[in-house]
N, C-alpha and C positions, 0 to 999 in steps of 0.2 A: 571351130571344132566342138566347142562345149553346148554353142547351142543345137549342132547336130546329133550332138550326144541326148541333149534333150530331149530332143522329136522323137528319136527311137526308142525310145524311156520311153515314153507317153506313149507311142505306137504298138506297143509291147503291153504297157498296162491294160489300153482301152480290150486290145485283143484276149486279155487273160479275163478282163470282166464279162466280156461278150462270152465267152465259154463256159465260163462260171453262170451267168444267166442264163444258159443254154440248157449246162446240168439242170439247176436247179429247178426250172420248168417243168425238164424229164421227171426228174423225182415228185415235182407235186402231182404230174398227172398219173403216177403209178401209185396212187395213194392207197389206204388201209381199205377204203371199199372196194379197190380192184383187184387188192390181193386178197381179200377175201371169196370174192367172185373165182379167182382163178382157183383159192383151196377147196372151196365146194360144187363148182359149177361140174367138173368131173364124173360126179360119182350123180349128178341129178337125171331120171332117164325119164323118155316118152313110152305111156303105157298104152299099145296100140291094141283094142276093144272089137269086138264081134257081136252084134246083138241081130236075132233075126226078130223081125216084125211080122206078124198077121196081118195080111190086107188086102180088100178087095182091088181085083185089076181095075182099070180104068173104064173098060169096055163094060163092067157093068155094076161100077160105081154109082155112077147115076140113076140105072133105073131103081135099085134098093134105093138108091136117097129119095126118090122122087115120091114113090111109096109107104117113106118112112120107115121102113121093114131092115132088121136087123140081116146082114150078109147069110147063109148058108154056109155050112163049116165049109162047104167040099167046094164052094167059089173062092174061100180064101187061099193068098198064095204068101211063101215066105219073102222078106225081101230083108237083103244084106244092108245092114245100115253100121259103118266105121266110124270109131272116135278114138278120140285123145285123151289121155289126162296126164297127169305127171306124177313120178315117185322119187324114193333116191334110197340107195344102197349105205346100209347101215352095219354090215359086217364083211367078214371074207368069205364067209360061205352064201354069199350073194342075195341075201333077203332084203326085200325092199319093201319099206314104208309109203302105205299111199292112201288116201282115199277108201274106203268103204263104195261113197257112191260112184267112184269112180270106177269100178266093176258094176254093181248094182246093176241087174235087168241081163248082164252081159251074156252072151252062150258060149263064148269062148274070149283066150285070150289071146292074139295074134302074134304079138311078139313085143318087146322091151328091146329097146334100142338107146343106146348110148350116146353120148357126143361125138365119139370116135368114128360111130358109124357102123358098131356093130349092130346087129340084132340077135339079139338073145332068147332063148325058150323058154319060158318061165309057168310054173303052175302057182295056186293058190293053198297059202299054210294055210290062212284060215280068219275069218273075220268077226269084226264085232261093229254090227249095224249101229248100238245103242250112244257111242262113242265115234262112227263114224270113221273106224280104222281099219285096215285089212293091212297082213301081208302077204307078201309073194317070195318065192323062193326062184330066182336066176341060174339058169346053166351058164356058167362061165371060168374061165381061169383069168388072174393077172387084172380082178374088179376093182375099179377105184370105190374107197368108204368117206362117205360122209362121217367127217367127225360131232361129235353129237355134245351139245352144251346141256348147262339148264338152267334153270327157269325159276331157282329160286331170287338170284341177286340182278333182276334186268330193272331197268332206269327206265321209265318215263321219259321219252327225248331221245333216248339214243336209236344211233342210223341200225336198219335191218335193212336185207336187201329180200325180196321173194324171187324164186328160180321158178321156171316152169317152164312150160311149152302152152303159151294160150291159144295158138295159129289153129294144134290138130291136125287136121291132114292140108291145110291149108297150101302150106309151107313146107315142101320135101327135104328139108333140113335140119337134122337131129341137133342143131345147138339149141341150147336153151336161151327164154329170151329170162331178161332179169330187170326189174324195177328196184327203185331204191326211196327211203322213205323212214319215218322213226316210229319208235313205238305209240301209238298215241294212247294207250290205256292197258290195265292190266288186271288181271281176274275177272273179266267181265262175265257173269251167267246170262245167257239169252233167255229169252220166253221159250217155254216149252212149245209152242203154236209153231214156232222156226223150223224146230225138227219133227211137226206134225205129231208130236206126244212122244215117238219114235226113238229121237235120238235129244242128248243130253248135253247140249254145250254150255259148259263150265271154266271156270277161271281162263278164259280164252282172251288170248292176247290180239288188244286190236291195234292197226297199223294201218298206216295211209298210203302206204308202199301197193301200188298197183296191183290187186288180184281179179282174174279174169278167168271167164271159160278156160277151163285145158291150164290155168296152175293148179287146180286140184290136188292134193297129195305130193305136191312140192315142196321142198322147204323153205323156213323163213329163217338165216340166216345174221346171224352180228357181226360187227364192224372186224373179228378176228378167224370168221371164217365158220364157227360152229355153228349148227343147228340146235335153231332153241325152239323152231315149232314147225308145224306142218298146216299150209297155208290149206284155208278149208271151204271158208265163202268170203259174200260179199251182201252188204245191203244196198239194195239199188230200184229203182220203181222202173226202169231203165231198162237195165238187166247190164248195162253198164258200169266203170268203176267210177264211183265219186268218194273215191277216200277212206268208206269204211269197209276194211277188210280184219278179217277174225283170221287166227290161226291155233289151233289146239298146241297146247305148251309140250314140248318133248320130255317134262320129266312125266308125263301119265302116257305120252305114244311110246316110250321104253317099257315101262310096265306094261301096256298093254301087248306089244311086240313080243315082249319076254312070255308072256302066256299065250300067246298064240303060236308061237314057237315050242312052246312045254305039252301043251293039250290039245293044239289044233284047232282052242276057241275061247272067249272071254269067259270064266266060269263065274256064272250071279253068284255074287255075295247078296246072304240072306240072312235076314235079322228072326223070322216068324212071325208077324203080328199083321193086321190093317188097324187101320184109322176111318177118321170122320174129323170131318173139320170143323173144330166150333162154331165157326161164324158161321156154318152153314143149317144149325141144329135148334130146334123150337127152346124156348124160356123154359115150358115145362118140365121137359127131360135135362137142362141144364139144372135145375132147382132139384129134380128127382134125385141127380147125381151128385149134387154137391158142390158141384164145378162150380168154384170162385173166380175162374183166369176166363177173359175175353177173345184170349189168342191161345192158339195153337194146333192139338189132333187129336181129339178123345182115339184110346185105345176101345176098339169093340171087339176085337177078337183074336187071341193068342194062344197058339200052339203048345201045348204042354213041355216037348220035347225040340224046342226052340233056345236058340241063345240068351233072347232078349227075357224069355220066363227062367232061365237059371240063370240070369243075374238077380231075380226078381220085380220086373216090370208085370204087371197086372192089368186085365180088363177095369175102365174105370179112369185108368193114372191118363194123364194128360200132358201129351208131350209138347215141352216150351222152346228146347233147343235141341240141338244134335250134333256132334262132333264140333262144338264152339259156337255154331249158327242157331239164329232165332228158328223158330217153325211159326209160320201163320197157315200154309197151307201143307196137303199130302203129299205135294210136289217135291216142296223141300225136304220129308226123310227121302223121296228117291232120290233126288238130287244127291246128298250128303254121301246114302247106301250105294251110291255108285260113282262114286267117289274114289270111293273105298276099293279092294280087291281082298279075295277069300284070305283068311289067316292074319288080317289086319283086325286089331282093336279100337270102338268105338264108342264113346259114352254118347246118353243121352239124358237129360233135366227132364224130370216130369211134374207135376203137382199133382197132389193124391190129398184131396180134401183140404188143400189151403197147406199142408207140407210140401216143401220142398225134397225131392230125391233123384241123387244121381246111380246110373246104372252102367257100368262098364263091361262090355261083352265082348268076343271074339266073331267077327263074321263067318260064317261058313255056306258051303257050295249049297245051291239051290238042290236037292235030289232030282237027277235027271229022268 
């Protein structure tokens, strides 16, 4: 009897570990990146685009090419060409973060469709090319929101996941696909050449987390479910992903959301002055000027009734830094001046004859 007592012991035990294994399974595969997936994937929508193209028909395509002769307006015809990109829903009253280029060229917008399956009406608050952000305002009730992180305390290494739709119209299915992948660097500024002089990516977070066609204007999400950026491109010779993907940081797509939600558009923060670059400028006129410093932006021309002249910056002073950062070239006061947003303060280090001086000024709106 006692050794049948045993068996049953043990038949009981094995069966209580096998359960317990069983859980335990469950729960590693419902891990922190699924629950994060599941808190933001909600609120991520596919942005469906309208652009019409000019182009000659086929039938007489050929004979203008053959001729080398540019088309005649009244042979060319419209043709409807559809796209995708992706955004995500950042309040109750249904404004969505996305993309600039992912409108860009567009002539309408077709509709913003949900994971749920809705499709929703949506117009344009209003965008900013320069930064690469636009929103949109959504018809709907009962919207799921992206909860929104930032971007001052993220780790090098830690898991982000990017949400998007890269199929487009591939795929007649409103879920979003999702990649997963860690930070692999942070504040990165690209070459201005990237965004064709045009657009200014800054302190942009790169990740190795899959970004592709159609995640444009998607978010790039943390292991706790916020949105800490908005997934933007990709370097690739390819046109494929090999790991370097960039995403603008959400505590500048908030700011910038919040003014385009305020004004209908990014208002230029303006300093008043141009530059010239030393390293770009004859010995002579260095030697005329007095100019001691081998780097930076001689100032040549400033507004009287400018910020940067009632702090005292002057034709002559030569700018070394600006808002903390060195200056070697022009590039970097835009960079730093759009950075910035109107009613922000910023200094800048000049040398004025071998002195050092700092100038702290308020930015204000461009006059329209």
């Amino acid at each position: 009897m006692h050794r049948v007592r045993q068996i049953v012991f043990l038949i009981i035990l094995s069966g209580v570990a096998a359960a317990q294994t069983d859980d335990d399974i469950g729960l590693s595969r419902r891990n922190a990146i699924v629950r994060a997936i599941e808190r933001a994937a909600p609120a991520v929508v596919s942005i469906n685009v309208v652009e019409t193209r000019p182009e000659v028909p086929p039938l007489f395509r050929d004979f203008w090419d053959f001729f080398d002769l540019p088309a005649p307006r009244h042979r060319m015809r419209n043709r409807r060409v559809d796209s995708v990109g992706s955004g995500f829903i950042i309040d109750a009253q249904g404004h969505i973060l996305t993309n600039y280029h992912v409108l860009e060229g567009a002539s309408a917008i077709a509709s913003v469709t949900l994971p749920d399956g809705r499709a929703l009406d949506a117009e344009i608050v209003g965008v900013d090319p320069r930064t690469d952000l636009a929103l949109l305002k959504a018809q709907g009730s009962d919207l799921p929101i992206a909860v929104l992180g930032e971007t001052d305390d993220l780790y090098t290494g830690e898991w982000v996941i990017a949400i998007g739709n890269p199929f487009g119209p591939l795929i007649s299915d409103p879920q979003p696909t999702v990649s997963v992948g860690v930070i692999s660097a942070k504040e990165r500024r690209l070459s201005p050449t990237i965004g064709k002089g045009e657009r200014l990516y800054q302190k942009m977070i790169q990740t190795d987390a899959a970004i592709n066609p159609g995640n444009s204007g998607g978010p790039l999400v943390n292991a706790t479910g916020q949105v800490i950026g908005v997934n933007t491109m990709i370097f690739s010779q390819s046109g494929g992903n090999v790991g370097l993907g960039f995403a603008i940081p959400i505590s500048r797509a908030r700011r910038v959301a919040a003014e385009l939600k305020q004004y209908g558009r990014r208002r230029d923060p303006w300093a008043g002055f141009k530059v010239e670059d030393v390293a770009g400028l004859h010995r002579d006129l260095l030697r005329q000027q007095d100019i001691a410093v081998d780097h930076g932006c001689l100032v040549v021309n400033i507004l009287r009734d400018c910020p940067a002249y009632r702090a005292g910056l002057r034709p002559g002073d030569v700018i070394v830094s600006i808002a903390g950062q060195p200056v070697r070239r022009s590039i970097d006061i835009d960079f730093a001046i759009w950075d910035h947003f109107v009613g922000d303060a910023i200094s800048i280090e000049a040398d004025r004859r071998g002195e050092r001086k700092t100038f702290t000024f308020v930015l204000e709106e461009l006059d329209q």
